[in-house]
N, C-alpha and C positions, 0 to 999 in steps of 0.2 A: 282474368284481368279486371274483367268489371265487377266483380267481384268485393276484389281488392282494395278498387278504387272507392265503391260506395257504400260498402262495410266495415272493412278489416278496420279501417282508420276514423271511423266516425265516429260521431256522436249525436250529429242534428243529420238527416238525409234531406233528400231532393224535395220530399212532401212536405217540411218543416221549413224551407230556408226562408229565411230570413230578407228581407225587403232592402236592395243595393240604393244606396242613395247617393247622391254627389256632396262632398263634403267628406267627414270625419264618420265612418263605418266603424263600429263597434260589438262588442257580445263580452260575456260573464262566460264562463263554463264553471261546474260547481264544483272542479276538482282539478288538478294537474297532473296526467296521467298519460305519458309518452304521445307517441305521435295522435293527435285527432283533426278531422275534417271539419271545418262547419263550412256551409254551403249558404249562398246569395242569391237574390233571383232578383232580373233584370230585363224589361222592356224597353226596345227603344222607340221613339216616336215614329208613328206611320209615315210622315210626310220624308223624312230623312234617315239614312244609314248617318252610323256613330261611331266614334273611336275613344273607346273605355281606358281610361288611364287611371294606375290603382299604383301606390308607393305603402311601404307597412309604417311610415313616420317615425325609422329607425328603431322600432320593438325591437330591445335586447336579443329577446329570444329565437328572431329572425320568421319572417312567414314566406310560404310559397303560394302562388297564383297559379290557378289555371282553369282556363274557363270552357266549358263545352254547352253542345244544346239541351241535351237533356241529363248533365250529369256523372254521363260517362266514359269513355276513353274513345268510345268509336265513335263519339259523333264533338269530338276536342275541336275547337279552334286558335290556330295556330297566333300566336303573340310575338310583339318586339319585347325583347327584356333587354336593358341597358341598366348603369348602375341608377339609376333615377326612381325604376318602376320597370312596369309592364303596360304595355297598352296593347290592346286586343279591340276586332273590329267588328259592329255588332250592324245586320244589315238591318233596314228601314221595318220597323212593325215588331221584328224578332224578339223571343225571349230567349236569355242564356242565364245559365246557369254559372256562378263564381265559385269555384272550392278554394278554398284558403287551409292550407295546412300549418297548423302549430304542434311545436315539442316541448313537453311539460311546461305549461302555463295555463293560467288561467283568463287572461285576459287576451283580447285579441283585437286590434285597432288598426284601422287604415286607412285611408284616405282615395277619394276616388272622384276624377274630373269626368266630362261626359263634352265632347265635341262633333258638332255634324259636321260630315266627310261622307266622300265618296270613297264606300269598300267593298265596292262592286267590279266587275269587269277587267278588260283587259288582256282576256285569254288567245284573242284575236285581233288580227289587224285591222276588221271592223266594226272591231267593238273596244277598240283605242279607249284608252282613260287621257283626257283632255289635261293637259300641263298647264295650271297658271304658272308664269313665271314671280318667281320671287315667293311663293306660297310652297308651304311642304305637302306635297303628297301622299298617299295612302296606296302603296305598289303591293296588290294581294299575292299570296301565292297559288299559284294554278300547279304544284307537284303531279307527276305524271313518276310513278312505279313502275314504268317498262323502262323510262329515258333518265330515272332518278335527278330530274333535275325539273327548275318550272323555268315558264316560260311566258314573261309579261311585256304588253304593247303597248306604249305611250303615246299621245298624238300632241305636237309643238305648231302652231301658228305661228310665223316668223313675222313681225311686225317690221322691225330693223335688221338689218345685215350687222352683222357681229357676230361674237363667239359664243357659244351655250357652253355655261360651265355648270356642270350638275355632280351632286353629291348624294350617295346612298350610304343608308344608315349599316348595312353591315357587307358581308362578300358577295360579289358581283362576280361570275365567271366570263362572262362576257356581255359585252354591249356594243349595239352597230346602230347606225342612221342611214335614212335612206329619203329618196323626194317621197311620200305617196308611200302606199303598200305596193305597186310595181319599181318602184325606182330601184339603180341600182344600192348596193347596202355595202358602207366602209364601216371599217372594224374601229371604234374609238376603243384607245388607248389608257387603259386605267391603272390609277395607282392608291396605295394603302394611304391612307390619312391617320389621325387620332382614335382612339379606340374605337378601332375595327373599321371604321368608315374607308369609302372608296370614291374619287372620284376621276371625272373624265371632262372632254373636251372636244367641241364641236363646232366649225363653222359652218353659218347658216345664213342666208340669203331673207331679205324683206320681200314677202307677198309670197312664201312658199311654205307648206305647211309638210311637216315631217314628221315621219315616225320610227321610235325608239325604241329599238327591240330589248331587252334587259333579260339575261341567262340566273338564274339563283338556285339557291336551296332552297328548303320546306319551309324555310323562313321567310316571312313577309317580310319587305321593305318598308324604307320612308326615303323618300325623295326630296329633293330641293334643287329646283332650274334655276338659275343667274344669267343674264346676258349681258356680256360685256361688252366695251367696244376698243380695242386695242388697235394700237396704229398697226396700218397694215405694213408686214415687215417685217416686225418689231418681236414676233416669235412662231414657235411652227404650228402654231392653233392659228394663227392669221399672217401666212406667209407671201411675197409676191410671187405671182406664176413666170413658173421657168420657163424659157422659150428657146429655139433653137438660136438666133442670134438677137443681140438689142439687148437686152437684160439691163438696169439702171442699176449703179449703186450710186447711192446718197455719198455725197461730199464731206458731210458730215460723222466724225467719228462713233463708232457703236457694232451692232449684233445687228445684222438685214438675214432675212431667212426668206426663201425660195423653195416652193414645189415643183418638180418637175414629174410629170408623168409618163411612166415609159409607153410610149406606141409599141416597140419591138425589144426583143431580147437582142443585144449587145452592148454598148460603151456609150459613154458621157464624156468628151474632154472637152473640159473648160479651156477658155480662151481669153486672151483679153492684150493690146495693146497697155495698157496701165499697169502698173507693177503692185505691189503688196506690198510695202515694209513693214513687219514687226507685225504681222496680221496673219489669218490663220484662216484656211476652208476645211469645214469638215463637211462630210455626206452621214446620214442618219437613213436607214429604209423605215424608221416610223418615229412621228412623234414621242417625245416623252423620254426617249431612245437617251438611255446613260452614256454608251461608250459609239464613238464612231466608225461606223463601217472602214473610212477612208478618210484623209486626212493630211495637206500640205502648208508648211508656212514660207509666208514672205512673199507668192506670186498666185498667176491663177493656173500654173500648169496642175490640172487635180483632173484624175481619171478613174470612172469606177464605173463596175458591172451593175445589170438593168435589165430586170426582166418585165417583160410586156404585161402591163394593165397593174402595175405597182408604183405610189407613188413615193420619192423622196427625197426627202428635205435638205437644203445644202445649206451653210448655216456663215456668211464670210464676215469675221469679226476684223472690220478696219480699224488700226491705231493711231492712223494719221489724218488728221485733214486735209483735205485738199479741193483748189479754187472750182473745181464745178464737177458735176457729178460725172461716175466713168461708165463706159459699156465694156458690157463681156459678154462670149457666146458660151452655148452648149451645144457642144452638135455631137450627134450623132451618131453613131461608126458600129457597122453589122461588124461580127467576130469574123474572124479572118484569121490566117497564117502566122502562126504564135503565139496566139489570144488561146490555145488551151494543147495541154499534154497530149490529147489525139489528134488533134491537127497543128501542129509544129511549122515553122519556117523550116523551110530544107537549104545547108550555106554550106560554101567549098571550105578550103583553111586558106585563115587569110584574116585579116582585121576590119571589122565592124565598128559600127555605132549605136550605142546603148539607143533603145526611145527616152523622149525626155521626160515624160510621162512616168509617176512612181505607178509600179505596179509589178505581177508576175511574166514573165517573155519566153517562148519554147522552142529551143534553134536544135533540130535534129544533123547531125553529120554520118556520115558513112564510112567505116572505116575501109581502108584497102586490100582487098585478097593478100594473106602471106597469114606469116604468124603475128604474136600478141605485139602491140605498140602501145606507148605514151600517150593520149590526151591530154592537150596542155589549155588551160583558158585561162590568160594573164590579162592584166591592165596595167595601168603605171597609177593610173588614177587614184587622189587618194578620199578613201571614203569618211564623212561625219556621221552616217546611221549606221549600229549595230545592225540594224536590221538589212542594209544591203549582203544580199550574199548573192553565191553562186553553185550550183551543185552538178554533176554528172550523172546523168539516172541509167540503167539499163532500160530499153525501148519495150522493153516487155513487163518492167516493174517502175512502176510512177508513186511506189508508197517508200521508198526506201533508195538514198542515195548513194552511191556507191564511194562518192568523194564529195565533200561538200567544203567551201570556204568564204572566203573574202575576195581578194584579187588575184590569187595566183595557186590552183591547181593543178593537180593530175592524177588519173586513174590508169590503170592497166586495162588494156581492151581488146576483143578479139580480133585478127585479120576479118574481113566480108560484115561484121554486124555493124549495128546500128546505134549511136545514142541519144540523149535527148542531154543539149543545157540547157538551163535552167536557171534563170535570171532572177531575183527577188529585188527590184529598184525601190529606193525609200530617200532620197537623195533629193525629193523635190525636185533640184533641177539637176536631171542627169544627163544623157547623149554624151556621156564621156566614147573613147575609146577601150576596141578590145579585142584581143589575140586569140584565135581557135588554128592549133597545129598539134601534130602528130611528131614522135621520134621515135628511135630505137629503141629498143630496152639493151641495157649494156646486163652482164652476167652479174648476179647479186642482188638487181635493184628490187626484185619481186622473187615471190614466195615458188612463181613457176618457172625459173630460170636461178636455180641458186648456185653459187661456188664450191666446187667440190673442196671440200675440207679436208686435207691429212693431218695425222698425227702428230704432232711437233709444233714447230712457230707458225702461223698463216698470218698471212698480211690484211690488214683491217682499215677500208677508207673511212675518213668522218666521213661528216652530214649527212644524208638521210639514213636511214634503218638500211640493213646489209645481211641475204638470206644465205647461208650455206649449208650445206648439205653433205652429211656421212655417213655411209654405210657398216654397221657393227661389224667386226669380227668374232666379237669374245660375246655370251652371257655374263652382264655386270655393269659397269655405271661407262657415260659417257661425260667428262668431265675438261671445263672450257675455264682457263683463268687470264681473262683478258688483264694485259698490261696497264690500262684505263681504270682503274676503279670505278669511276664513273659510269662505266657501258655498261649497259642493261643485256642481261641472258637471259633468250625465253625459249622455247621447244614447241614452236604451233604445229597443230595438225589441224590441214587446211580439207577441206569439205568441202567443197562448191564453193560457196559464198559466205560458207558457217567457218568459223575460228575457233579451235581452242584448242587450252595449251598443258603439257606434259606437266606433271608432278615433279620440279624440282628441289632441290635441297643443297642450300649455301653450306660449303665448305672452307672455312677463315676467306679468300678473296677470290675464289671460286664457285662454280655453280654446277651442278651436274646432275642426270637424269637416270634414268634405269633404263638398258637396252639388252636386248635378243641378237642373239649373230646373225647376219644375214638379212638383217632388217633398217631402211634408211630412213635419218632422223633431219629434220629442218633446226636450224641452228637461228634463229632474230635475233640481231644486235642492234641497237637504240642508243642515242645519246651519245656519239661520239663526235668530240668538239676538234677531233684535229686523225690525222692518219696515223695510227696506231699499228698493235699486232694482239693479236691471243693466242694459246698454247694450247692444243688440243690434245686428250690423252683418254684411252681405257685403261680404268683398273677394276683387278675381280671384283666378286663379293667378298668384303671379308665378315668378318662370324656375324649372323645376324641382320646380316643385309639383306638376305632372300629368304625366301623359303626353303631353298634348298643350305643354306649354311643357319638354319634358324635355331636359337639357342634356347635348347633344351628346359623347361622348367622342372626345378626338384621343388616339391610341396606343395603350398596353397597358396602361393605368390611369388612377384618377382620383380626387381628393380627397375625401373624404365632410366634409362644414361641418359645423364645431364647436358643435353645438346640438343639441339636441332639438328632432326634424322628420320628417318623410316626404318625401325629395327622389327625385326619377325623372333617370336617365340614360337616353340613348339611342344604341345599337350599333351599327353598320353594319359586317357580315361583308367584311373584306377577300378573302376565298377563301372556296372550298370548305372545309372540314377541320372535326373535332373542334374546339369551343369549349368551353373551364374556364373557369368565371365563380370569383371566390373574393373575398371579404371577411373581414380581421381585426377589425372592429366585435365590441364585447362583447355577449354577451349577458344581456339585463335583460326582470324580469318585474315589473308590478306588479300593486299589491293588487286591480285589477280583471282581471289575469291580461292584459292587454295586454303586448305581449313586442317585443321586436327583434325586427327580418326582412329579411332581403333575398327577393327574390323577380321572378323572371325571364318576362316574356311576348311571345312573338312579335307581329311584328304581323298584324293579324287574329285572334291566339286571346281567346276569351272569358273566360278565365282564367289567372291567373297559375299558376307553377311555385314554391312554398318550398324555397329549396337550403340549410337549417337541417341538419345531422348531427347529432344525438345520440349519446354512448354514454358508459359508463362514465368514459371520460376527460374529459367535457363536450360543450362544442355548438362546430361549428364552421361559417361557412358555404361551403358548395363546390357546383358543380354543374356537368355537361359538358351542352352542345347538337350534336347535327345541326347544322350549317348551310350553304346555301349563299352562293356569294359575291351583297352587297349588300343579303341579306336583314336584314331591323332587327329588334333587339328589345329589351326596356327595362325597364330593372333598377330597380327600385326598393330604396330603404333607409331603413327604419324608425327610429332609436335614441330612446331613451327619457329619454336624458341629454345635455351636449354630451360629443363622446369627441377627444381631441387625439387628428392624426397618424393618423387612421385611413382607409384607401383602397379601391375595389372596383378587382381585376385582372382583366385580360382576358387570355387565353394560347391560341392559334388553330393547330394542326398538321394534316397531311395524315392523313386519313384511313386508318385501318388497316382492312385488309379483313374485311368485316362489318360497320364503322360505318355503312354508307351503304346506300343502293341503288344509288350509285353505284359501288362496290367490295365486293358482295355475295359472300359464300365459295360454293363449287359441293357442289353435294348430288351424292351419288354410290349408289347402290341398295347396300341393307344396312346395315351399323349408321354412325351419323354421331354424332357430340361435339358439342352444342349449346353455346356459351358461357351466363354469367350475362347476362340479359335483362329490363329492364325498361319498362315505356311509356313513361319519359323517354328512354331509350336503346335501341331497339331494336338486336337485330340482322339482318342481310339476307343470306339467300341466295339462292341460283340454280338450277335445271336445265333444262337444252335438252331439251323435251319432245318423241316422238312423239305421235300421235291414240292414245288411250287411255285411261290412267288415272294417277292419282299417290295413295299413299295413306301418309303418316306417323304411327308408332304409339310410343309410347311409355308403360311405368310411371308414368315422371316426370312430373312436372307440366310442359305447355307450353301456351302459348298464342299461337297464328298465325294468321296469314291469307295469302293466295294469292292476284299478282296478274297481268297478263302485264306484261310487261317495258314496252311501249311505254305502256300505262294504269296507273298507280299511285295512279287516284282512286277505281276501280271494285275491289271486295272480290269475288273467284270463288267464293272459300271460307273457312271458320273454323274452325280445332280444336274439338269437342266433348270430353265427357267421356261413355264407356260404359260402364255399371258391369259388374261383374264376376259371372260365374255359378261356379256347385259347381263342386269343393269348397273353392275358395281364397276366392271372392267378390272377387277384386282386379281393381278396373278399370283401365281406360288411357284415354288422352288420343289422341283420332282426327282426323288431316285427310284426308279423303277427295274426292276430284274427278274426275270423268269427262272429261278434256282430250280436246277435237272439233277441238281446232286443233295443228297444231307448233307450236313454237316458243320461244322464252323465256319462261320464264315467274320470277317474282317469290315470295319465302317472306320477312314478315315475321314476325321471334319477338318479340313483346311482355312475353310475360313467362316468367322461370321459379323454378326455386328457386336458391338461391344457390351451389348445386352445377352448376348447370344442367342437360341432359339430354340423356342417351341414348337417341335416337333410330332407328328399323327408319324407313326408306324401300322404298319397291315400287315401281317404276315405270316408265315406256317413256322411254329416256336417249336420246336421240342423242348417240352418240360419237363420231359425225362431225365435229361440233360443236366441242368440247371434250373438252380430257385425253389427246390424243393428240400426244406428239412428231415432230416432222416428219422425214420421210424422203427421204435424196436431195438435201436443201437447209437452208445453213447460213441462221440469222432471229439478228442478232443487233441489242438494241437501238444506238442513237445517243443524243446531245446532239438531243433536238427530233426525234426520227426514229425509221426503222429500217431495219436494212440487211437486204438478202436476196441470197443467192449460191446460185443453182440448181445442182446435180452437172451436170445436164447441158447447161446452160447458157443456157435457156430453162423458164421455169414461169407460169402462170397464178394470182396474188396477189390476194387479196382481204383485206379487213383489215375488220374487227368492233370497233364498243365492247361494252363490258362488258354492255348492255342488249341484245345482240344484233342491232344496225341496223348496215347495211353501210356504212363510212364514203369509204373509197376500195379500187377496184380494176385491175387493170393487168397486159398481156401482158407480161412484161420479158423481155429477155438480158442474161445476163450479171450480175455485180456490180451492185445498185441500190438505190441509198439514197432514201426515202421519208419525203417530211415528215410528222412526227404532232405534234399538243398533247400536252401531259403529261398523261397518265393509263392505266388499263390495256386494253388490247387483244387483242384471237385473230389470229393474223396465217396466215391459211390457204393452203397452196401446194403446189399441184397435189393440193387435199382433203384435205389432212392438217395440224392445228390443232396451234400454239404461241400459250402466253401470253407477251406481250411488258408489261414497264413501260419506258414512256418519261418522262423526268424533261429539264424544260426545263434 
């Protein structure tokens, strides 16, 4: 780097520079030729440190500044750069060095002031840099590489009581005052100004002298103290002290602001015989503070939380005048019974009185041995804050309300437990009344007590939501067409506390679900504005409804019917090969987040496959299968709407090697390229194993298993993961196996990253096997075959599938064409292995 600095780019060096003067600084170079350095040199006078101020007098061509001791990087001193210039601090006696960098020009001009200043000290609280007020200061940086941050001490002699307001030239991470270097130390509050500046605020007392701790970066400050003198009151840098009672507000219309400081952790309510009209209290826990903690209009009922040895600010803006000034208190109140979710007020049922007090309140009730009951907490009261509510928690969850409203809820709750309401006052002045009672649950009201549902017409009361419940008889649809249009039909499956709901599908003014015999189904009705009825009925599957009625595809596609449905097709692989399943159906979501789908399942698997895409550009559905020939599998299609002209295609090619275990790629010992892999699409390799061992290693993420060739149902082995030791700690992905037998053996990759992976293989190859060109004898394929012509006219031919099973072998002479099926083979002659493809 110093190198760099005081060659690569020169043309005049450090022994050469040139004589820094105050005034207009100039130089010639005798040519214009990309970036060059010319260099300054600069004493400053013994008696004083100096602060160097250098501007380029707007050169087109732009210059850079940077000043060190000797010229180069390691011994650089740090500079303010604003748009104006740079200014750099140069201590008392010192010589430094100026590089000024230009790009192709030949001229170079700048200008340079020279001020004595103090650009010393401060790293300490007793070695404080002295504040005049009213004067800009010189705040050095002390950078510290363990704590990346410096750390400079200011010393203030407070002449007059007033406010210090001071300004730093660029970011400021924190700043605090304190009496003395013992005293205690408050955090001032700072905010962004005009390019890049920060400033803050401080009240300070006459005959006290203070020190000003200042947090920064590697960059040196400039400072500027102001002391003002603002009515006391009049804002929260010069507030009056809050007291427990007596407190003065001014007569006079305005903004009065008050400190209080908490002794203990608990509550503040104000107090006051005098009223508030069209006025307003807020609480703030720090100056400067945008939004308010807390906050009531028109009175002094205002209550907020206070923790010990923090102060703050109450801020009461009067709109009215009035004939002589008023008192108001703050007192004081430890937490207690209500005052938080683990310790609650414990109330029978029965009717209460809100506090008047805006804030939160936590009334725990107990409910009575038996079965589930109603919680009911009413008021008549009518509220003007959205923000007044009321909620029911369970006693053992405070993050999540089980019913929450305004003035009149209810929740379903167990016989013996316990809950918690929960009050949120905003009301200013509230102490209304309030109802806490228990009732029955009548059959229907809840999801755990529903009406048994029959077949036919059922009777259906309005207003709230109405649960029944029916048992299937048949495999096939369970199908409900309320007389209402208006009433909502939903099929939840309730889970504890978790909700969600069955797969429906509108039928013209009906609604119905897919049901198992012998299995019971919750019925939710919603939105019924008066006592009605619904019609309850099962009907089979008809064609295409299930998978067991699912309708057949002949060719390479197939129409999807113009409705809103869930219809099933079903596939039968004409080959071997790679299968693309692909649907142009739109995709739709509704308000109960029920969506389109296709979705693809073998038969025999217990679960479907969603071939849905996602990405930036939308959703599209696509999906490829393994398959072999005659295997079935059956696609399902969800839509939500009728959609014209929409089709699911089928697209069916020869496997490429890897797709299959049928056409598994060969591992070969040391590093192998893993393709992208995933459990829908695996890929498959191979190695002809000796007795020994096989062990693959990779950084990458993989995941495999190991199988022999002739068993593909038994797993030998599985990739682990082994974490990593000193000093890097990085682990890898291990398949490790002690092969007892030769032979073929089988590597499925199920998954990896989308880069896939590079893989180390170890292991006992038979190269007899495989990867070895044949000698002495031409193997070339055929139409359905393969031809072999031995050099000498006679060889001994064995022929291999790809799983390593001997398929045909034979003494031949001479030229001899040998029928094969289409696919890939080791064609071995006289022990020395080719791969042959045969294609019918």
């Amino acid at each position: 780097m110093q190198l760099l600095f005081c060659n690569l780019f020169a043309q005049t060096d450090v022994s050469t520079a040139l004589d820094l003067k105050s005034g207009v600084n100039s130089y010639e170079l005798e040519e214009a030729s990309g970036y060059v350095t010319v260099y300054f040199k600069y004493t400053a006078p013994a008696e004083s440190g100096q602060l160097i101020s250098v501007s380029s007098n707007g050169q087109a061509s732009g210059l850079s500044f940077s000043m060190s001791e000797d010229g180069t990087y390691n011994t650089q001193i740090y500079g303010i750069v604003s748009s104006t210039g740079t200014v750099f601090p140069v201590k008392a006696g010192q010589t430094v060095y100026l590089a000024v960098g230009v790009y192709n020009t030949t001229t170079v001009e700048f200008t340079m002031s020279a001020e004595n200043a103090v650009v010393e000290g401060g790293a300490s609280c007793d070695d404080a840099i002295v504040v005049t007020e009213g004067k800009q200061i010189f705040i050095p940086s002390h950078y510290d590489m363990q704590t990346y941050k410096s750390e400079s001490y200011l010393s203030y002699a407070c002449v007059e009581t007033g406010v210090l307001e001071m300004t730093f030239s660029g970011y400021v991470s924190q700043a605090a005052i304190s009496e003395g270097c013992d005293g205690e130390s408050t955090t001032i509050s700072l905010s962004y100004g005009s390019a890049g500046a920060m400033s803050g605020k401080a009240q300070v007392e006459a005959g006290k002298t203070y020190i000003i701790k200042v947090v920064a970066s590697s960059t040196p400050l400039m400072g500027t103290f102001v002391l003002t003198h603002p009515t006391l009151g009049s804002s929260c840098d010069m507030p009056f002290d809050g007291k427990e009672s007596g407190n003065v507000l001014p007569a006079e219309v305005g903004k009065y602001w008050y400190a209080y400081v908490a002794e203990n952790d608990g509550f503040v309510e104000m107090s006051s015989e005098a009223g508030l009209p069209g006025g307003n209290i807020s609480v703030y826990s720090s100056c400067g503070q945008s939004n308010a903690d807390a906050s009531v209009d028109g009175c002094f009922l205002m209550r907020f939380k206070v923790t010990k040895g923090y102060t703050y600010f109450v801020c009461i803006e009067k709109t009215e005048k009035t004939a002589t000034e008023e008192l108001f208190n703050m007192t004081y109140r430890a937490a207690s019974e209500g005052d938080s979710f683990e310790n609650p007020k414990t109330i029978e049922f029965g009717e209460y009185t809100a506090p008047e007090y805006n804030g939160t309140y936590y009334y725990k009730v107990n409910i009575p041995e038996g079965g589930s009951k109603f919680l009911k907490v009413t008021s008549d009261a009518s509220f003007y804050s959205a923000s007044t509510t009321v909620g029911i928690y369970d006693v053992n969850n405070r993050y999540s309300a089980i019913v929450s409203g305004t003035n009149d809820i209810k929740a379903e709750v167990k016989g013996g437990s316990s809950y918690i309401i929960v009050w949120n006052l905003d009301e200013d002045i509230n102490g209304f009344k309030f109802n806490v009672e228990v009732e029955d649950i009548a059959a229907g009201e809840v999801a755990s007590n529903p009406i048994q549902a029959v077949v036919g017409v059922n009777e259906l009361a309005g207003g709230n939501d109405k649960y029944y419940s029916y048992t299937a008889t048949i495999d096939g649809w369970l199908k409900i067409t309320p007389d209402d249009i208006l009433t909502e039909v939903k099929f939840p499956i309730v889970s504890g506390s978790y909700v969600s709901y069955r797969t429906a599908v509108k039928d013209a003014f009906s609604i119905k679900t897919e049901i198992k015999a012998g299995e019971t189904y919750l019925i939710q009705f919603s939105g019924m504005s008066s006592d009605c009825t619904f019609e309850l009925a099962e009907n089979n599957y008809g064609e295409g409804e299930s998978m067991a009625t699912a309708i057949l595809v002949e060719g390479t596609s197939v129409a999807v019917p113009e409705k809103a449905q869930s219809i099933w097709f079903k596939y039968v692989a004409p080959q071997n090969g790679m299968l693309t399943v692909t649907s142009d159906i739109l995709f739709e979501q509704d308000a109960t987040y029920q969506s389109s789908m296709v979705s693809v399942q073998r038969e025999g698997d217990q679960y479907p496959v969603n071939i849905i895409k996602t990405d930036s550009g939308g959703s599209e559905f696509r999906g490829q299968f393994s398959v072999a020939e005659g295997e079935t599998l059956y696609v399902k299609v969800t839509t939500l709407s009728a959609q014209s002209g929409k089709t699911v295609s089928f697209e069916i090619r020869d496997f490429e090697p890897g797709e299959s275990s049928m056409t598994p790629i060969e591992l070969k010992n040391g590093e192998n390229t893993l393709g992208e892999a995933t459990r829908q699409n695996p890929i498959w390799y191979y190695a002809d194993l000796n007795a020994g061992s096989i062990k693959i290693s990779s950084k990458d993420y993989f995941m495999m298993s190991l199988y022999k060739a002739d068993d593909l149902n038994t797993v030998l082995a599985t990739s682990t993961y082994v974490a990593g030791t000193a000093p890097d700690y990085i682990g890898s992905y291990v398949l490790d196996y002690a092969v007892s037998e030769a032979g073929r053996y089988i590597v499925k990759v199920e998954q990896t990253n989308a880069t896939g992976a590079i893989v180390t293989v170890e292991a006992s190859i038979n190269t007899g096997i495989a990867g070895v060109e044949g000698e002495g004898a031409e193997v070339v394929p055929g139409v359905s075959s393969v031809i072999v012509a031995p050099a000498d006219g006679s060889a001994v031919v064995e022929i291999y599938d790809i799983l390593g099973k001997l398929v045909k072998s034979a003494d031949i002479a001479g030229r001899t064409q040998i029928s094969l099926a289409e696919g890939l083979y080791l064609v071995k002659v006289n022990g020395r292995t080719v791969k042959v493809v045969v294609r019918d």
